[in-house]
Structure formats: structure tokens, C-alpha cells
SELUM-526494 format. One record per residue (C-alpha): residue number from 1; residue in one letter; x, y, z. Coordinates in pm, 1 decimal. Layout:
BEGIN
  drenvex  bapa      east     north        up
      NUM     a         X         Y         Z
...
***
This chain:
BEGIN
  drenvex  bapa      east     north        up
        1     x   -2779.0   -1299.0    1995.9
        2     x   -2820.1   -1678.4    2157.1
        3     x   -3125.0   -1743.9    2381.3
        4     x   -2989.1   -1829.5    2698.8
        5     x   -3185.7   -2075.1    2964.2
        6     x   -3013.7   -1823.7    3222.9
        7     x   -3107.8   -1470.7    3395.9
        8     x   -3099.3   -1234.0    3133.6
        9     x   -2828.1   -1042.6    3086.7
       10     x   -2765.9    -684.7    3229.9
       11     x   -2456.4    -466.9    3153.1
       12     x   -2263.5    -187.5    3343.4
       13     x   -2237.7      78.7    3160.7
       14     x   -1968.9     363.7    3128.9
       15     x   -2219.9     681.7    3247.1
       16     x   -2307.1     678.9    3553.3
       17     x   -2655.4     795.1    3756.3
       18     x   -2682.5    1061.2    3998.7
       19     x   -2563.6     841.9    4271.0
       20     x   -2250.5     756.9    4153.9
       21     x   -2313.7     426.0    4058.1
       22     x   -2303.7     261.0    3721.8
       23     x   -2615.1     268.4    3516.4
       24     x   -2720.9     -79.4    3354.3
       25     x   -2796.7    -113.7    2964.1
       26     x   -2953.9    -406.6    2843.4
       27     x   -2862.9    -553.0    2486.4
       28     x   -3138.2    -558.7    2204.8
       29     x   -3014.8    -729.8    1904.6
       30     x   -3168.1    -633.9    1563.0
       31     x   -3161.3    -908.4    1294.7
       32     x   -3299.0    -677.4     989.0
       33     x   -3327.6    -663.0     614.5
       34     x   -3283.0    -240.0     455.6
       35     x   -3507.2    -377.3     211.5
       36     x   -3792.6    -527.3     438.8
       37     x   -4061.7    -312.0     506.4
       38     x   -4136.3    -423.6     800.3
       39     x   -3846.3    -396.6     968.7
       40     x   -3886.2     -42.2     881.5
       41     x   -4245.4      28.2     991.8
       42     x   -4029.1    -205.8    1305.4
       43     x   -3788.7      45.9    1337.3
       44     x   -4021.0     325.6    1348.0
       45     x   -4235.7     148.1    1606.4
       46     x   -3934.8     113.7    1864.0
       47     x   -3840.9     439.1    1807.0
       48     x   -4104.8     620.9    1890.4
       49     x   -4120.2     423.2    2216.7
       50     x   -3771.2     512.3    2297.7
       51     x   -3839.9     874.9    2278.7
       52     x   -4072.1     854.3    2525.8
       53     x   -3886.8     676.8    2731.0
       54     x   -3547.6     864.8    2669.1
       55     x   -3388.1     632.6    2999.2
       56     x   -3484.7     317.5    2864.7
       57     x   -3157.1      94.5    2915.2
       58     x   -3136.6    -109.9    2551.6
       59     x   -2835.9     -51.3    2355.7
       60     x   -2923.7    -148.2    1986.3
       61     x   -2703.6    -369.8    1734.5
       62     x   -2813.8    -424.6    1378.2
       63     x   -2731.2    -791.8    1292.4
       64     x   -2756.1    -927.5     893.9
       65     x   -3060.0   -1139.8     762.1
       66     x   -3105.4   -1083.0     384.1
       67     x   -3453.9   -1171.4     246.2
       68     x   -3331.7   -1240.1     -61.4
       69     x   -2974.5   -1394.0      -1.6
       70     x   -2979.2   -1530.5    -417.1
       71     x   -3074.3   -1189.6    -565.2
       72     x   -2838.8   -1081.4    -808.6
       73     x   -2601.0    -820.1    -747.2
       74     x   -2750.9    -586.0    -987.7
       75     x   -3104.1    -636.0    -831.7
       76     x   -3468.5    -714.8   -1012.4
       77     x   -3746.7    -519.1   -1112.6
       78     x   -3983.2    -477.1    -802.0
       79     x   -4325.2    -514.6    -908.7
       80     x   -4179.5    -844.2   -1145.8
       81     x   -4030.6    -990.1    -848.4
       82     x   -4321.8    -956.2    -598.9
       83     x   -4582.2    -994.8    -848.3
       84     x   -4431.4   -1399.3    -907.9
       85     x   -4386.8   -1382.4    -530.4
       86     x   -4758.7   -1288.2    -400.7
       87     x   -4940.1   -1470.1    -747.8
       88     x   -4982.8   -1216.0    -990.4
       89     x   -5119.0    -853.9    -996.5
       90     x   -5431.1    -890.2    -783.6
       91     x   -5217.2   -1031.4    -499.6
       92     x   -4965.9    -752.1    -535.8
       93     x   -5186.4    -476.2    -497.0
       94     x   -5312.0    -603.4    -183.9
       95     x   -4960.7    -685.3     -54.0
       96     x   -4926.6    -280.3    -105.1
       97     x   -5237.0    -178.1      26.6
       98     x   -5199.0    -384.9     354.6
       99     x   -4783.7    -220.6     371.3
      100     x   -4974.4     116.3     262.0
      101     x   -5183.5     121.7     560.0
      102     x   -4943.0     -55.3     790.1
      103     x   -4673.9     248.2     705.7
      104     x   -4940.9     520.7     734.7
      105     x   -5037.9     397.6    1128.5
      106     x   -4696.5     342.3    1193.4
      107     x   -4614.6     719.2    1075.3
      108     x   -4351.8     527.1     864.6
      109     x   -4287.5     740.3     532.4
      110     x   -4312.6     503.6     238.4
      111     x   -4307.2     608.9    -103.1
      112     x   -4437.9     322.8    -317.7
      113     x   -4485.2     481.2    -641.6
      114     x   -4056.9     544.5    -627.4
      115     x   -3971.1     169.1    -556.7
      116     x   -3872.2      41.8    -856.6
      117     x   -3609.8    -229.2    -786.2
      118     x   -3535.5    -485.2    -485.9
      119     x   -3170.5    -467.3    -470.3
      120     x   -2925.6    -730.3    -320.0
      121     x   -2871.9    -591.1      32.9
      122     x   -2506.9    -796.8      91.1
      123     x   -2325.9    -430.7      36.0
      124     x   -2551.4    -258.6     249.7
      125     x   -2506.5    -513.2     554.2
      126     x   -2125.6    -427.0     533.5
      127     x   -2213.3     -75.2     599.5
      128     x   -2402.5    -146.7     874.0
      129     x   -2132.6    -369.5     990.3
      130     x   -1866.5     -74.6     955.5
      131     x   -2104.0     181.0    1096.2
      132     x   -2107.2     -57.4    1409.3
      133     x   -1762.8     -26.2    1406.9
      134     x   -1768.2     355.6    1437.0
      135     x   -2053.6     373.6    1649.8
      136     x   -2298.4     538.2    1365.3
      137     x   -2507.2     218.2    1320.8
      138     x   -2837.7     304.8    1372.6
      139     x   -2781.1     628.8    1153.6
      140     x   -2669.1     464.2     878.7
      141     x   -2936.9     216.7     886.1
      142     x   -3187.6     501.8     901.1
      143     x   -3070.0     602.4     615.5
      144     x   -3070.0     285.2     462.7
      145     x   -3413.8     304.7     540.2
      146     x   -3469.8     650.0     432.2
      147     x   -3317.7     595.2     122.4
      148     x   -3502.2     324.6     -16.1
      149     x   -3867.1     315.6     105.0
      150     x   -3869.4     723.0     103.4
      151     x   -3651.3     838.5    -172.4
      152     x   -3644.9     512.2    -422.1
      153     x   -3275.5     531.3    -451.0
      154     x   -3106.2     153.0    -537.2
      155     x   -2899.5      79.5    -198.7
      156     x   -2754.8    -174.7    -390.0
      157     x   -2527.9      98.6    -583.6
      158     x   -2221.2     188.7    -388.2
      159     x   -2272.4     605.2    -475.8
      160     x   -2564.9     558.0    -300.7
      161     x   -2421.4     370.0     -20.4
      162     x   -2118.1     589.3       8.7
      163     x   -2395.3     897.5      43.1
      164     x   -2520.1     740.9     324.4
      165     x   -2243.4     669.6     483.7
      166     x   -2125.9    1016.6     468.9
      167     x   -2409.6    1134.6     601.3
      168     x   -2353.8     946.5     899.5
      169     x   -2051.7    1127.7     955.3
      170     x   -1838.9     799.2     807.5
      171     x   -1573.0     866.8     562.6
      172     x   -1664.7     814.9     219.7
      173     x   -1387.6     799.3      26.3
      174     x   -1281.3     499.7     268.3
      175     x   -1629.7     328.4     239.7
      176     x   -1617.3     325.0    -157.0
      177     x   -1258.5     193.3    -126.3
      178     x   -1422.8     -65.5     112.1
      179     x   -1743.2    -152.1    -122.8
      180     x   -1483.8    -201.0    -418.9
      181     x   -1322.3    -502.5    -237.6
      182     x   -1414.5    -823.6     -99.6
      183     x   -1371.1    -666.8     332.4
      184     x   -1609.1    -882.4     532.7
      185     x   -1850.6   -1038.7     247.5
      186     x   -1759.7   -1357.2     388.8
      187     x   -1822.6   -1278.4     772.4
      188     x   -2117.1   -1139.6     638.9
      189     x   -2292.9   -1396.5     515.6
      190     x   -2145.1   -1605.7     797.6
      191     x   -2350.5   -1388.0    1016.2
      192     x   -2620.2   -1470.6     870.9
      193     x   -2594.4   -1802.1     788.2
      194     x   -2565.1   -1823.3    1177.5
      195     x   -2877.6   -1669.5    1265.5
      196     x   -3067.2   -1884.9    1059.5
      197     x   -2862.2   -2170.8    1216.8
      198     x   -3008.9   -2005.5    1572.5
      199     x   -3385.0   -2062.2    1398.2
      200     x   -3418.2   -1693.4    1291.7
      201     x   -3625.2   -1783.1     986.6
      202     x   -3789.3   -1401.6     907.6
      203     x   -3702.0    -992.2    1002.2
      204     x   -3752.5    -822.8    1200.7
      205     x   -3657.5   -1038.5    1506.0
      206     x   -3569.7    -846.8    1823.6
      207     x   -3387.7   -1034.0    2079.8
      208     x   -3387.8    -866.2    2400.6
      209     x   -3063.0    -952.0    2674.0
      210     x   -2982.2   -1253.6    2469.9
      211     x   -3259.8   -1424.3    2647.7
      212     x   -3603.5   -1347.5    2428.6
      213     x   -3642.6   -1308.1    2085.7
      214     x   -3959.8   -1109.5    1981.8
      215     x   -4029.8   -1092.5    1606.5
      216     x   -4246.1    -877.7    1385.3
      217     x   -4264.7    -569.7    1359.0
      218     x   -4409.3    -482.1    1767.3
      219     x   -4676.9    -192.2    1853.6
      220     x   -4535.2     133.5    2030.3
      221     x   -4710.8     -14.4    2326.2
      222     x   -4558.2    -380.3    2372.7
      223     x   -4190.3    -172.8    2337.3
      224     x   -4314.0     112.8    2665.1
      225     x   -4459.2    -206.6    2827.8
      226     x   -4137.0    -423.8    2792.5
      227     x   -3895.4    -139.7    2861.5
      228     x   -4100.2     -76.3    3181.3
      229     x   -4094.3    -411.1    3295.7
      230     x   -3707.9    -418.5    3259.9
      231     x   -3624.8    -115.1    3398.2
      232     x   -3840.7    -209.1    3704.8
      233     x   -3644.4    -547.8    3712.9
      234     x   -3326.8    -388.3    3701.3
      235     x   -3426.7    -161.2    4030.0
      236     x   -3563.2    -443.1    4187.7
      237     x   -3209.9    -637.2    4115.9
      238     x   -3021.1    -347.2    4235.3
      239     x   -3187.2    -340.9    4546.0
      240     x   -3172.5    -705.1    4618.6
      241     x   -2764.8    -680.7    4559.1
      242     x   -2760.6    -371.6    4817.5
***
């Protein structure tokens, strides 16, 4: 996730093209919050752009940044919480409208009328930490995603995180086991603690082959014109090394 001063960094990866040569991937780190909006509408954003560019070289890791590091385990009442946050009622309601419409362009599905707590998110991070581990991040962070700004379910409760990690084809059973215990809290917030160290100060941050970190959530356009910039400066590389 470092900058480097260096080249950026491209990968061989295990398929190869219709030559016969290895194909080159290109990391893009994720530093993320389930419960930021705006790393959703982010999400959404590069998604879309990676469908229509289904050869795009980036393979995604979620990293953890939590918003709200000193929320309490059990979570607050949302509209109390961001109501103090944004100066009362008045301030609130625009904070929603402006997400509302954000969302709606993005094609981001956000249920506001079902959000009725901001959990802590340290329980969900381990999940996506584990789903790294069995290559099933970016579904379980989906739904992460899917579960709280579409559904309204608390992803701080582990039933709720255990759901989601069965959907994503994880075991369950194992998960809960996991949640119940104390497995990786501490490299958790070590992670983070580290990113902020790096000058990460707010999600979504995108760092792109550990060279340029982009933050905010980024148009469907800047994501087509970066992955068409790299991919062009990978075949130019290729050639040059011929």
C-alpha cells in the first residue's frame, strides 16, 4: 500500500494470453469503511468501469480504515450520531439529500429510511480480512455493503456477519467460532493504525501499483481513463523488453 518514488509496480500473473506469455495485473489497494457511504457509491463506480473493461489488469485488496475507530461495540443510534456530527437536524437532512442524490447517479442502492444504527465495523474488517484469505473478498464486502446501506441489517452483529460470510461461499460455522474470539483484532487495528501512519486520513482511498493513491469516491470515467492508460503502458513496456 506504500507510495513508492519508483516505476510502478507490474505483476506476472498465473493465466496466460493467447501468446503464451504471462499476462500482467496491476495491484489496486482499497482502504474502505462497510459503513461509509462513499466508499460504497466508490465501489459501485469502479465496478461498473471494470465491466466494461472486463481485461483491465487491477487485482483488488480491501485494506481496514474504520471511520469511527471509538464507537462502541454495540453501535449508536444513526440519526443521534450524525445529527451531533453535521450540527443538528437541518444539517442532517442535507447530509442525506446530497448521499441521496450521490447514490441515485451512481446507481448505488441505498435505503435510508432502514439505517437505523452506525455499528462498530472492527468485526466486519476481520471478515474481510478472512475472506482475503479465501479469495472471496470482494464478495463479502459486497455484501457488507449490501447488507447495510440496502437491507438496514446491523453488520456489527455476528448472525449477520456469519450470513454474509456464508453467502460468500465461506464457512459459517467457522466464522462465528472466529467472531467469538479475539483472531486478528489486534493486526487489525494495526492495519489501520498503519495506514493512517502512511497519511491515509479518509475512505475511500485507492492506491493504484503502490505508486498513486487516488481518494474519493472516482467517476466511472477517471477509472476507463486510468485503466486505459495502464494497460497501454503495460504494452508499451512489453514491447520495449522484447
Amino acid at each position: 500500500m506504500a507510495r513508492s518514488a519508483g516505476r510502478p509496480v507490474w505483476k506476472a500473473a498465473a493465466p496466460c494470453a493467447p501468446n503464451g506469455r504471462l499476462t500482467l495485473s496491476v495491484k489496486l489497494d482499497i482502504l474502505s469503511d462497510p459503513i461509509c457511504p462513499w466508499c460504497y457509491i466508490g465501489k459501485t463506480q469502479l465496478d461498473r468501469a471494470l465491466a466494461q473493461r472486463p481485461a483491465h489488469p487491477f487485482v483488488v485488496e480491501w485494506h481496514p480504515f474504520q471511520l469511527n475507530p471509538e464507537m462502541p461495540r454495540e453501535g449508536m443510534n444513526r440519526h443521534d450520531y450524525l445529527a451531533a456530527r453535521f450540527g443538528g437536524d437541518a444539517g442532517f437532512e442535507r447530509a442525506e439529500a446530497q448521499l441521496s442524490a450521490a447514490a441515485a447517479a451512481a446507481g448505488a442502492e441505498i435505503n435510508l429510511a432502514a439505517l437505523a444504527r452506525i455499528p462498530n465495523t472492527l468485526d466486519a474488517h476481520r471478515l474481510i480480512h478472512w475472506g482475503g484469505l479465501e479469495n472471496c473478498q470482494s464478495l463479502v464486502v459486497d455484501g457488507l455493503f449490501a447488507a447495510n446501506f440496502r437491507d438496514g441489517r446491523d453488520i456489527g452483529q455476528h448472525d449477520v456477519l456469519a450470513d454474509i460470510a456464508d453467502s460468500a461461499g465461506m464457512d459459517a460455522a467457522l466464522v462465528t467460532r472466529l467472531l467469538q474470539s479475539d483472531a486478528d483484532l489486534q493486526a487489525i487495528r494495526d492495519r489501520d493504525a498503519h495506514s493512517r501512519e502512511m497519511g491515509i486520513s479518509s475512505v475511500p482511498t485507492f492506491v493504484v501499483a503502490n505508486q498513486h493513491a487516488v481518494p474519493g469516491a472516482q467517476p466511472v470515467e477517471l477509472w476507463l481513463k486510468v485503466i486505459d492508460e495502464i494497460t497501454q503502458k503495460i504494452a508499451t513496456d512489453e514491447q520495449t523488453e522484447v
